[in-house]
Each structure stands twice: as structure tokens, then as C-alpha cells.
C-alpha positions in Angstrom: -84.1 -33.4 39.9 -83.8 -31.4 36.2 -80.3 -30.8 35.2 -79.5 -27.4 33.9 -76.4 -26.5 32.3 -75.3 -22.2 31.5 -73.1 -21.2 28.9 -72.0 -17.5 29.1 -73.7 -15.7 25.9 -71.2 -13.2 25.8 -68.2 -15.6 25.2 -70.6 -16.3 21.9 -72.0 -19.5 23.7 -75.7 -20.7 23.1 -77.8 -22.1 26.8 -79.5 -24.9 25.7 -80.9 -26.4 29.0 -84.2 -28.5 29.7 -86.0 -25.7 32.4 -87.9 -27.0 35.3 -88.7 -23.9 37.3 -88.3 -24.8 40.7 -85.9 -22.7 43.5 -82.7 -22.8 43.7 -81.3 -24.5 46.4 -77.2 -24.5 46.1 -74.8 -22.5 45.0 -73.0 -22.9 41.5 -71.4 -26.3 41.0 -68.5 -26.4 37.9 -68.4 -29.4 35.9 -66.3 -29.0 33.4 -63.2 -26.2 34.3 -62.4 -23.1 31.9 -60.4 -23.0 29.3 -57.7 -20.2 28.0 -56.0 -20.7 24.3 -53.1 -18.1 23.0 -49.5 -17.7 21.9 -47.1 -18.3 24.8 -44.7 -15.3 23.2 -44.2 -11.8 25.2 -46.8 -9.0 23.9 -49.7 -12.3 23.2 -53.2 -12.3 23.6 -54.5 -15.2 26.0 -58.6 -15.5 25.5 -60.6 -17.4 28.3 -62.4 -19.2 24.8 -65.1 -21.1 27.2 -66.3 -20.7 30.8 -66.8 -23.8 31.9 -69.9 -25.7 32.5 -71.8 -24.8 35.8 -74.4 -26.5 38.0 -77.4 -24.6 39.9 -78.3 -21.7 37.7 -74.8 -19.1 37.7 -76.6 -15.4 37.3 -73.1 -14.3 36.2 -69.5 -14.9 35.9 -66.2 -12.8 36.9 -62.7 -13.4 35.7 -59.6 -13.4 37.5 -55.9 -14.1 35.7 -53.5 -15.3 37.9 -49.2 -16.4 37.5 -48.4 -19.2 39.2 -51.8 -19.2 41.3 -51.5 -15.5 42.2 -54.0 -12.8 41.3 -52.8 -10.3 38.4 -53.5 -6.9 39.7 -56.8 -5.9 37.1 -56.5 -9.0 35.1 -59.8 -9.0 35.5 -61.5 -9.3 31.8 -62.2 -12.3 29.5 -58.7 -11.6 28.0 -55.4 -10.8 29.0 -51.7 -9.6 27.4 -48.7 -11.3 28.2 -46.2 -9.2 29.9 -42.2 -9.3 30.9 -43.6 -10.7 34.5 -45.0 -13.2 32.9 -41.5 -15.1 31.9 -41.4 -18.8 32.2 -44.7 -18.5 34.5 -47.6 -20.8 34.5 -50.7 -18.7 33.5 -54.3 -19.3 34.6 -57.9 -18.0 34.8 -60.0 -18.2 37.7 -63.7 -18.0 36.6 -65.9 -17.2 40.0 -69.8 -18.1 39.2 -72.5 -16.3 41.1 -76.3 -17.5 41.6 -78.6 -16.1 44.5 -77.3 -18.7 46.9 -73.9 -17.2 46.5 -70.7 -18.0 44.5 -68.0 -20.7 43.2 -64.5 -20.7 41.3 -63.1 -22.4 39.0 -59.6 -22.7 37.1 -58.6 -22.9 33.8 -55.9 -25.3 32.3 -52.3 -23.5 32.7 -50.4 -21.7 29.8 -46.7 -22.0 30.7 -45.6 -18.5 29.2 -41.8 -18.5 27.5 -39.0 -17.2 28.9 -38.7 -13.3 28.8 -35.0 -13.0 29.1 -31.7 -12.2 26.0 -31.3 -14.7 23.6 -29.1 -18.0 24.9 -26.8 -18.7 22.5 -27.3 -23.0 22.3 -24.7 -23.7 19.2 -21.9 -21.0 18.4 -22.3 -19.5 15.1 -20.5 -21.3 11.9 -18.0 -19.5 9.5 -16.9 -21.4 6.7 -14.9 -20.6 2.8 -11.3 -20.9 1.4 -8.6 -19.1 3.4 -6.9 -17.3 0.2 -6.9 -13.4 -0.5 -9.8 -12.3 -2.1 -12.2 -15.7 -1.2 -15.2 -15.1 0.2 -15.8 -16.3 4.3 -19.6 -16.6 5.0 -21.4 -16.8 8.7 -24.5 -18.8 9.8 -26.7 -17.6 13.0 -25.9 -20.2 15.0 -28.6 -22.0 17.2 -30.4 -19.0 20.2 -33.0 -19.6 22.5 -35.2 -17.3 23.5 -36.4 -16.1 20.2 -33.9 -13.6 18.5 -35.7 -10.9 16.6 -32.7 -9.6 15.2 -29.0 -10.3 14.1 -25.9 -8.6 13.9 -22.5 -9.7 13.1 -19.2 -8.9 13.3 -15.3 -10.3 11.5 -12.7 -10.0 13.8 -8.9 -10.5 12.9 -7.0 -11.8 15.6 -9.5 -11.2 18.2 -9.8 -7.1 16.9 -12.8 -6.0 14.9 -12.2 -5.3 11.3 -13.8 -2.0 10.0 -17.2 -2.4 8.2 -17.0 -6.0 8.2 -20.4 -6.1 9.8 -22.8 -9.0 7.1 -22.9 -12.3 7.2 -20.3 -12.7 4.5 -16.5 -10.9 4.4 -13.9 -11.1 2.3 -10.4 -11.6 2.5 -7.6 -8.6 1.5 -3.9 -8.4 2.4 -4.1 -7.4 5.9 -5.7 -10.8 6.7 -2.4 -12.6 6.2 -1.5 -15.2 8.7 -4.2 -14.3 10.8 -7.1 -15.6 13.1 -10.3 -15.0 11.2 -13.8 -15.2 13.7 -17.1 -14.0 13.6 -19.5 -12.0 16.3 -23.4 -13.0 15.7 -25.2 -10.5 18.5 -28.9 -11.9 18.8 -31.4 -9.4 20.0 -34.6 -9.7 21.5 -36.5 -6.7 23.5 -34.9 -7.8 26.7 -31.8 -7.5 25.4 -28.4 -9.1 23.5 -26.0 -11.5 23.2 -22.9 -12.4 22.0 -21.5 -15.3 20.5 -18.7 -15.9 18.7 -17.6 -18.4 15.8 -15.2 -21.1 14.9 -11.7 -19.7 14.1 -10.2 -20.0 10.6 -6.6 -19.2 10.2 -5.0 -17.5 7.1 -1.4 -18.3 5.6 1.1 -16.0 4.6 0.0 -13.7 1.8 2.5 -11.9 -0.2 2.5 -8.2 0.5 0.4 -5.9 -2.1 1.9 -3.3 -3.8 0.7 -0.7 -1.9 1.2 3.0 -2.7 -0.6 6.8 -2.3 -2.2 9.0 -5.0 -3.0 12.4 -5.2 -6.2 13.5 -6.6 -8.6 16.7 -6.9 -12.4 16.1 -7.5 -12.9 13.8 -10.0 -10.1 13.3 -11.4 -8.7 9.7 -13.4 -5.6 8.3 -12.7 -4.2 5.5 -14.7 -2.1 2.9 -13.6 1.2 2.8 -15.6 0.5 -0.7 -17.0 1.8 -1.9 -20.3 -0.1 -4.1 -22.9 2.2 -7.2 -22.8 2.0 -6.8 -19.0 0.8 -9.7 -16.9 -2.0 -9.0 -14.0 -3.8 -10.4 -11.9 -5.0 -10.1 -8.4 -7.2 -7.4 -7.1 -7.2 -3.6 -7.0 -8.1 -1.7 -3.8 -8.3 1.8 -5.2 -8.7 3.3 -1.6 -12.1 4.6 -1.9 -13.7 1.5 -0.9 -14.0 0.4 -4.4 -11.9 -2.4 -5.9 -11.4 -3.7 -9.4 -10.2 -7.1 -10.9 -6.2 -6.5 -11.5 -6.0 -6.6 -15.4 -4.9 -3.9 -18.3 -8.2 -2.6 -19.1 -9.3 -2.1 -15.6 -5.9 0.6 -14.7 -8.1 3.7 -14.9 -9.8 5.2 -11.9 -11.9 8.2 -11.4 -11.7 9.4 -7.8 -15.3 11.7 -6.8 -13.7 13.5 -3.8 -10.3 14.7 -3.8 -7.9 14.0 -1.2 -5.0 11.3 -1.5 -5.9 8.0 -1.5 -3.8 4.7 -1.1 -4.2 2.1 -3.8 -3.2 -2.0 -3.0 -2.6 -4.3 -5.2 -2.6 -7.9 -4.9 -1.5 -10.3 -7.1 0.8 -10.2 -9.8 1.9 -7.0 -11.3 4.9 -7.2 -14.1 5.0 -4.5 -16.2 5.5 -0.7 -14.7 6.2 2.1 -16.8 5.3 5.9 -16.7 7.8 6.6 -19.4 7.4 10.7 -18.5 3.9 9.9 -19.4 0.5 10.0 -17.6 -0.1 10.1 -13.9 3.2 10.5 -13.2 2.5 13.6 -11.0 0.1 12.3 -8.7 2.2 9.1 -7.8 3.2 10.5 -4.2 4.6 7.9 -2.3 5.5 3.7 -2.9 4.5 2.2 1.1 5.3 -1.8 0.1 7.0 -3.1 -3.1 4.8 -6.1 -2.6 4.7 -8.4 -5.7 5.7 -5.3 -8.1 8.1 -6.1 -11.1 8.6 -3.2 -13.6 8.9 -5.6 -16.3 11.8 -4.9 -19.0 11.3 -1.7 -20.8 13.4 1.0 -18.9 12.0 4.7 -17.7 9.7 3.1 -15.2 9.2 6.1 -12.7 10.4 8.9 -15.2 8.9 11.9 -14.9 7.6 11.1 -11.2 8.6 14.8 -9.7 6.6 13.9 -6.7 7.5 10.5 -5.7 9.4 9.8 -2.4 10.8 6.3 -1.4 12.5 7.4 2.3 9.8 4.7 3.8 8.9 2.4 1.3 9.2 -1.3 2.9 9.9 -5.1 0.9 12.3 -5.6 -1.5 11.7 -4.9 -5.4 11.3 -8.0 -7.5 13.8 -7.5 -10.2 13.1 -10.7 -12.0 13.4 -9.9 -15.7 14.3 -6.4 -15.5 18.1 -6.0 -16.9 17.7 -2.5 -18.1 17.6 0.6 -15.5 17.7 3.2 -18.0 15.8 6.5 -16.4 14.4 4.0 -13.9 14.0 7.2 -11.8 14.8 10.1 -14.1 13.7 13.3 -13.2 12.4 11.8 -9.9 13.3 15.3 -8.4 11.7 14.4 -5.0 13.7 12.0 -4.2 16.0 11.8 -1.2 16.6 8.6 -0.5 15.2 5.0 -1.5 14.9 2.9 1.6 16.7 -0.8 0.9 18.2 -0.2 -2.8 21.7 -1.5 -1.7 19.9 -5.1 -1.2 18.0 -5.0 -4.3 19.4 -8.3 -6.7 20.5 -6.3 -9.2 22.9 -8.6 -10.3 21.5 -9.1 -13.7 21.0 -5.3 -14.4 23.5 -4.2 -17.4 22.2 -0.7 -18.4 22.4 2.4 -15.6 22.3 4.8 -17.9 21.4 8.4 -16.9 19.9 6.0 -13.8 18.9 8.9 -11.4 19.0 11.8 -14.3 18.2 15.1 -12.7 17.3 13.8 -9.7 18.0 16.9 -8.2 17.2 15.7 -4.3 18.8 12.5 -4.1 21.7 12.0 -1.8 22.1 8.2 -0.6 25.0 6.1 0.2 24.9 3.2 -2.5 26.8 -0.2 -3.0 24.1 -2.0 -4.8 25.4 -5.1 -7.6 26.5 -3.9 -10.4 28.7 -7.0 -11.6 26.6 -7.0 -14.8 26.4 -3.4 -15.6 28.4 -1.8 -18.9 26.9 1.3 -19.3 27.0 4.0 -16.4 26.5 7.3 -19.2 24.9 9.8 -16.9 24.3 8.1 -13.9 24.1 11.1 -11.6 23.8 13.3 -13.9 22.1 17.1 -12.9 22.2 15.4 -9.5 22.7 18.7 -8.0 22.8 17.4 -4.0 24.5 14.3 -4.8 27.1 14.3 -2.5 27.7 10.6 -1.6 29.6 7.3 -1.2 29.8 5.0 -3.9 31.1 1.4 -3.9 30.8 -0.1 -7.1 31.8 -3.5 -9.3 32.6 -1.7 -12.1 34.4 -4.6 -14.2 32.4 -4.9 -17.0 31.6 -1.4 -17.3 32.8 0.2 -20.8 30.8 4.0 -20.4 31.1 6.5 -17.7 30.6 9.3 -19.9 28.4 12.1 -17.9 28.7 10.2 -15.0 28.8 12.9 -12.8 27.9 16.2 -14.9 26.5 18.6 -13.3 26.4 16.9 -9.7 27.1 20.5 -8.1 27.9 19.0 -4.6 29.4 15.8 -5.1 32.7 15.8 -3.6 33.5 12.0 -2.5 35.6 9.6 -3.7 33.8 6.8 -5.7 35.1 3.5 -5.3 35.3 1.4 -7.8 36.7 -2.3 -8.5 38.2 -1.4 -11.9 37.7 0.8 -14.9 40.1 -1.3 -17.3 36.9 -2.0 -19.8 36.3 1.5 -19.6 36.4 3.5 -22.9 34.4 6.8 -22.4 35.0 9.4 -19.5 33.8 12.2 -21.7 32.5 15.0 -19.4 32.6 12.6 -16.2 33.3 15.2 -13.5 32.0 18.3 -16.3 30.8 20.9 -14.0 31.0 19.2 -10.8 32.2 22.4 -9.3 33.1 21.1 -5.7 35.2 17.9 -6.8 38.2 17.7 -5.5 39.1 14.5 -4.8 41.9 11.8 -5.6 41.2 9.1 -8.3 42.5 6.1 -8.9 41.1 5.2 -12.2 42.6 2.7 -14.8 42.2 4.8 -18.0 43.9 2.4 -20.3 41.2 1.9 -22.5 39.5 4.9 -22.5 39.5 6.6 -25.8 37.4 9.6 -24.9 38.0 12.3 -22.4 36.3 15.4 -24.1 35.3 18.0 -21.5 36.1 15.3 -18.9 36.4 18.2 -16.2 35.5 20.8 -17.7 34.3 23.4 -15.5 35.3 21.4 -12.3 35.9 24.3 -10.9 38.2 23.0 -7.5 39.4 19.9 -8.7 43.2 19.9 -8.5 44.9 16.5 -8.3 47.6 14.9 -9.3 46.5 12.6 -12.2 49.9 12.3 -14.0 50.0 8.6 -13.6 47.1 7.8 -15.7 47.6 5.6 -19.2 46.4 8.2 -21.8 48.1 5.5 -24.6 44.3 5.2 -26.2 42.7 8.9 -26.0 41.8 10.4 -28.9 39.9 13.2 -27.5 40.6 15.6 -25.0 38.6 18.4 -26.3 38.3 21.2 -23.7 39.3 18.5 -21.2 40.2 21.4 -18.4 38.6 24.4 -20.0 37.1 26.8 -16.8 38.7 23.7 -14.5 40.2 26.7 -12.9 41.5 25.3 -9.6 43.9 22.7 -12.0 47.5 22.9 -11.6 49.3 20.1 -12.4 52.1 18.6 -14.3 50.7 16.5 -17.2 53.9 15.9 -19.1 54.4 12.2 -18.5 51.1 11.6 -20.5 51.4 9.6 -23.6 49.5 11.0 -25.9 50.1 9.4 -29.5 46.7 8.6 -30.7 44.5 11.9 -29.4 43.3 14.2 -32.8 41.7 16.7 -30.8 43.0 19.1 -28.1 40.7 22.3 -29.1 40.3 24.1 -25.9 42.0 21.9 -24.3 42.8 24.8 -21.5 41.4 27.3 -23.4 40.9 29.3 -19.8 43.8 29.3 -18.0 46.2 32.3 -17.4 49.5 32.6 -15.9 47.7 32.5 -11.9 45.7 29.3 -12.9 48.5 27.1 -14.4 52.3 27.5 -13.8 54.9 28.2 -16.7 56.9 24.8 -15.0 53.6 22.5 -15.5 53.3 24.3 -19.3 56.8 23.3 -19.9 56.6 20.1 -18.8 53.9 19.6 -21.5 56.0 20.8 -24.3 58.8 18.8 -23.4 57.0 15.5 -22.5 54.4 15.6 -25.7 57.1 14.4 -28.0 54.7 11.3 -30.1 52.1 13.2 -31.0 49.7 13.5 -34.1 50.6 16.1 -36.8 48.7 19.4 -37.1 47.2 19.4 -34.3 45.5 22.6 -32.2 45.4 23.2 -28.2 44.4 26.1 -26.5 46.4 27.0 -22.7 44.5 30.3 -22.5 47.0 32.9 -21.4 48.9 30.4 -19.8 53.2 31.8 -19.9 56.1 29.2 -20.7 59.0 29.6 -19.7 62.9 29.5 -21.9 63.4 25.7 -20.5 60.1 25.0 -22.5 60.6 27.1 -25.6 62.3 24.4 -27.6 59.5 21.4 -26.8 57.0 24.2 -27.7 59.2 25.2 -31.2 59.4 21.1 -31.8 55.5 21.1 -31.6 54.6 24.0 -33.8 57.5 23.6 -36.0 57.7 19.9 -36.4 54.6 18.7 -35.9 52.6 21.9 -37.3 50.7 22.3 -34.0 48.7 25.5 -33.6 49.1 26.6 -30.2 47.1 29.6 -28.0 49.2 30.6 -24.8 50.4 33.5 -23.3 54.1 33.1 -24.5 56.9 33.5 -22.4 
């Protein structure tokens, strides 16, 4: 019998067949089975590409798509879209053909569809890079199943997420140090994601930054008090999520929003200096010393009005810095300076006017000063000072000013000796509430102009001191109201000036007995001399020591007579 062999036009097939008319006599036989061709992905279009070949004459075909050999509900067309059901399943196409004698099926091959689930993480994710501040750490993917279409990531420090640390690349800052670095890669896919996490990389130790806060309006530049022989290096976080290499020519910032922001710096940093000059008002607060050293050239926070140290952790790295002169002058905001008394500042020689005018401070200190000569003004215009002080004071040779002005300060300092010691002038000059024993070795000191003058309560008995080298005791007690003490035993052979030596007193403020006492005890004296004792009265037993000075010696002497 003829053979004749249908392909399905509409599938874009040609029937070529050798046509014996004659009946049919049996119902469609298949040959050769369908076939489906497509992408195996979720969302894919599978195509039945060829019907198969067909005995006895099929009049027409139908289609039906089956998973796993059961019938898709309305898969019924030449094509068909892969969907979520479909995950991991085998999918076929059963082609039914139809003559007049009835009907026969057929199926395709089978399409295994992938699996429709979250990515499967298969190899964990791979961070690699150097472990120092400031290197760079990068992230791969990491091997997935299940065909990620996206990736996220995220650097963790010790197991917590770090803020915005969310690309495939982070890098390290100060807050890092001696901690667990990982990274999070989430892969995505549209049935969900997954998580997987990195290889660990631990950091050492960093040194701390030098961390502080600024205060800024809108747009305004700050500049870092660096110095041109400086040495920098490091990084600059300037606290606005912009950073800068650490060097001289990078110490300006301009700041779009204002607010205050807190600016770390890692690396080295020697060389410190505000000088009363520049930012010095919007320096608010010092958090960390970190690797901070101010370098050699004195006045390093002078001029800082606004600056507070109460909190400030780490200790300041002195190396190189001998000279403390105005290290915080006119710091009036200062209270205290949390840690100074362990600061090495064994090889620091010049204190000089070292808190000037800081009007706010008031801290117990006992700091080194082995080293130190000059103390000229230490606490001077400290006007809440009112603290403990123990202090080597060996080498010392200047306390002049020392404690001018400190209003409040009523404690006695302690100190290891004052025997180098050659100027007290106004020491204790205005300190209004002093009133306290001292046991100072005055044997060098060769100055004592205004040394009290207008201590106000002090009233102690000081008649033990060795006066052998003064020269000067210019208005020494003048408006040192409260003093009331017998001075004759001082040895006063070398001092050429007395003007106004008491110029203030009256006969309620210093006694006739303490008055005579001087006349008859200042026997070696210079020649031509003049000494004021205000209205101060004498009395007859010291009428012939006062005769022997102005007579004798030629002294010209204001008092209230007898």
C-alpha cells in the first residue's frame, strides 16, 4: 500500500507525500514523536518546533503540555511559558492526531525545567587585601545556584554591620582596629534571597586617631593648625563623609551645612599650633589624643575660648615638645583636662603663663615638672583657680605672676624647693582670698616687687624668710590690707627699692609694735632709701630706729607718726 506522510503547514512545514487516493482504513499512526526546543529558565518560551510524522492521513492536530506526564490546565497551543510550577519538572507536549477513523497521541522529548527556588549559595563569598588602616578590602560573589539576578553586599565588624559599607570593596578607618572584618553577599532571584557570608580577616591594633569636634555655620573653612616644618601623614576624616590625604596643603576644609562635625586623624600629626590665630574658635572639643604631638613651638591651643578637655581620652605624645609656653592660654572654657597629671612631661622646661587667663580652670595638678625653670604666670587671671598643687620645683628660677590675679585661689601649693628661685615679683598680686601658710626658701630671690600686693586677706607669719638677696620690694604689701605682721628680723642689706612698700596701711591695718619692730630691726640697709607705711603710727620704743633710718641712712619715710 502507498505511504503517506503529513506535516502540519502551520508549524511552517511543507507535505510532500506520493497520493494514492484510496480510503482510509486506520486511524493515525506516529512515526517519528514531537519535538519541543526552549530555554529551561523561569518566564521561557518552549515551541513544539515539529509535530511529528504521522501515518494514515491526520485531518488535524491538538496540543496538550503536560509536567511530569500531567495535563497543564489550557496549555493547549503550539507554545507554552514556563512558570514557578514548573521548577525542576520534566516538561512535555502531547500532540493528539485526528483522521476520520478517529484519533492518536504522541509525546514529545522532555525539557527538564530549572529549579525555581532562592539562590543556593555553593562557595561562600571571598574577601581579600592588606589588614592596615586605610587599605582597601575587596569582595567576590562567591559561587550560587539557581541563577542570581542580583547582588548585594554588606562589611560587618565583629559580626555588626558597618554603616554604608554596602560595595564590593570597603576600606579600613580607625574603628576597624583589632577587629573581625567579614562580608555579606545577598543573591537575589524573583523567588527570593540569600545570604552568605565571607572568610574573616582580622585587623591589629591601630593607634588611636586624633579625634576631635568642630563647629561650623554654612560653608564655612576651617583650617587645621598645622605648621610648615610639620610632619603628616595618615588620613583626614573631616566628618562629612569626605576624607583628605593628611599633609600641610590639604588642612583647609569647607563644610556645606552647618552643624558640628567630628574630624579623625590617622597617622602622624607633629606640629600643632593655633598661636591665637585662625580656627581657634570653632575647635570645640579634643575626644582622643591619638597620635597628636604639638611639635616645639609653644602657644599651641592659644586663643581656643571654646575648647573643653573634661572627656578627652589617650595620653598626649609629648615627644619633642619642651616648651609649654601659653600651651592653653586664654583657653577660658576650660574646667578640667582629663589625664594631665600622667602626661611625660619630664622634659618640659618652660610653663610660662601655662594656663594664662584661663578663667574656668580649676584641677588638682601634680604633673613632672623636674625639668621646668620658668613658672612666670602660670595661673595667671585664673580667676576660679582654686586648687592643689604638688610640684618639683628644683630647677625652677621664675615664679614671678605665678598666681596674679587668681581671685579664688586659696590652697597651699606644695612645692619640693624654691632655693633656685630668683623672682617672686607679684606672685600672690591680687589674689584677694589667699590666706595661707608658705613655706618658701627665698634665699635666692632677688625680686619681690608687688609680691602681694593687693592680697587682700593674706595675713601670715612670713618673718622667717631669707630676704639676704632682695633688691626689690616695691609696693610689696600695698592694699594687702588683711597683713599684720612683724617683719623686723628680715635682713634687708641689698634691696634699693621700698616705694610703696605699705603705701596703704593705717593705724587699724598694721600695728605701731610690728612698725617698730621694722625700725629697729632694719639696721644694714642701703642709703637714701624711700618706703611708704601709709598712715601707719609708731610708737616712742620705735622712734629712735626710725631717727637712725632717716637720720643716718637718709631714708625718706611716709607714716602716720607717733
Amino acid at each position: 500500500m502507498p505511504t503517506n506522510i503529513n506535516f502540519n503547514k502551520s508549524l511552517g512545514f511543507v507535505r510532500t507525500s506520493r497520493v494514492v487516493v484510496q480510503s482510509i482504513k486506520f486511524v493515525p499512526v506516529n512515526v517519528t514523536p514531537p519535538a519541543i526546543t526552549g530555554n529551561t529558565t523561569l518566564g521561557s518560551l518552549l515551541t513544539l518546533t515539529n509535530v511529528g510524522q504521522w501515518l494514515n492521513y491526520p485531518s488535524s492536530f491538538a496540543y496538550q503540555w503536560q509536567r511530569n506526564g500531567v495535563n497543564i490546565t489550557s496549555a493547549t497551543a503550539s507554545t507554552y511559558v514556563l512558570v514557578s510550577a514548573d521548577s525542576a519538572a520534566g516538561i512535555t507536549c502531547v500532540v493528539t492526531a485526528t483522521n476520520a477513523l478517529g484519533s492518536s497521541s504522541a509525546t514529545s522529548n522532555t525539557i527538564t525545567a530549572n529549579t525555581y527556588a532562592a539562590p543556593v549559595n555553593s562557595s561562600p563569598p571571598f574577601i581579600s587585601g592588606t589588614t592596615t588602616i586605610g587599605s582597601v578590602l575587596t569582595s567576590t560573589f562567591g559561587g550560587w545556584l539557581n541563577s542570581p539576578t542580583s547582588y548585594a553586599f554588606q562589611w560587618n565588624r565583629n559580626g555588626l554591620p558597618i554603616a554604608s559599607a554596602t560595595t564590593s570593596s570597603y576600606t579600613l578607618v580607625q574603628a576597624d582596629s583589632a577587629s573581625a572584618i567579614t562580608c555579606v553577599v545577598t543573591a537575589t532571584n524573583a523567588f527570593g534571597s540569600t545570604p552568605s557570608t565571607s572568610n574573616t580577616l582580622t585587623t591589629p591594633t591601630y593607634a588611636a586617631a586624633f579625634t576631635s569636634t568642630w563647629a561650623v555655620t554654612a560653608g564655612e573653612t576651617i583650617t587645621l593648625p598645622y605648621e610648615v616644618a610639620g610632619t603628616y601623614s595618615g588620613t583626614i576624616d573631616w566628618g562629612d563623609s569626605s576624607t583628605s590625604n593628611n599633609i600641610y596643603t590639604n588642612r583647609t576644609h569647607t563644610y556645606v551645612g552647618a552643624g558640628t562635625y567630628t574630624i579623625s586623624i590617622t597617622g602622624v600629626t607633629t606640629g600643632f599650633r593655633f598661636a591665637n590665630t585662625g580656627s581657634k574658635l570653632n575647635i570645640r572639643t579634643i575626644t582622643n589624643w591619638g597620635t597628636l604631638r604639638l611639635g616645639n613651638s609653644a602657644s599651641y591651643f592659644q586663643g581656643c575660648s571654646n575648647l573643653t578637655l573634661t572627656t578627652v581620652v589617650g595620653t598626649l605624645d609629648l615627644t619633642g615638645t619642651t616648651d609649654f609656653f601659653q600651651i592653653f592660654g586664654s583657653c577660658s572654657s576650660l574646667t578640667t583636662i582629663n589625664g594631665i597629671n600622667s602626661w611625660s612631661t619630664g622634659a618640659v622646661t618652660n610653663m610660662y603663663q601655662m594656663f594664662y587667663s584661663c578663667s574656668n580652670f580649676n584641677q588638682e595638678l601634680s604633673f613632672n615638672t623636674a625639668a621646668v625653670t620658668s613658672m612666670t604666670g602660670m595661673f595667671q587671671f585664673c580667676s576660679a583657680f582654686n586648687n592643689s598643687l604638688v610640684f618639683n620645683t628644683s630647677l625652677v628660677n621664675n615664679m614671678s605672676f605665678m598666681f596674679f590675679q587668681a581671685s579664688q585661689f586659696n590652697t597651699a601649693p606644695t612645692f619640693t624647693s624654691t632655693a633656685a628661685v630668683t623672682s617672686m615679683q607679684s606672685m600672690f598680686r591680687d589674689c584677694a582670698n589667699f590666706n595661707k601658710a608658705l613655706s618658701l626658701n627665698t634665699a635666692a630671690v632677688t625680686n619681690m616687687y608687688q609680691m602681694f600686693s593687693g592680697a587682700t586677706a593674706f595675713n601670715q607669719d612670713i618673718s622667717g624668710w631669707n630676704t639676704i638677696s632682695v633688691t626689690s620690694m616695691g609696693n610689696m604689701f600695698n592694699g594687702a590690707t588683711a597683713f599684720n605682721q612683724n617683719l623686723g628680723s628680715w635682713n634687708v642689706p641689698n634691696v634699693t627699692d621700698f616705694a610703696g612698700f605699705m603705701a596703704t596701711k593705717t593705724p587699724a591695718t598694721f600695728s605701731a609694735a610690728n612698725l617698730d619692730a621694722i625700725y629697729n630691726g632694719w639696721v644694714t640697709v642701703q642709703s637714701s632709701r624711700t618706703i611708704s607705711f601709709g598712715t601707719a603710727k609708731y610708737s616712742a620704743a620705735g622712734t629712735a630706729g626710725r631717727n637712725y633710718l632717716t637720720g643716718t641712712k637718709l631714708w625718706t619715710i611716709t607714716d602716720g607718726g607717733l
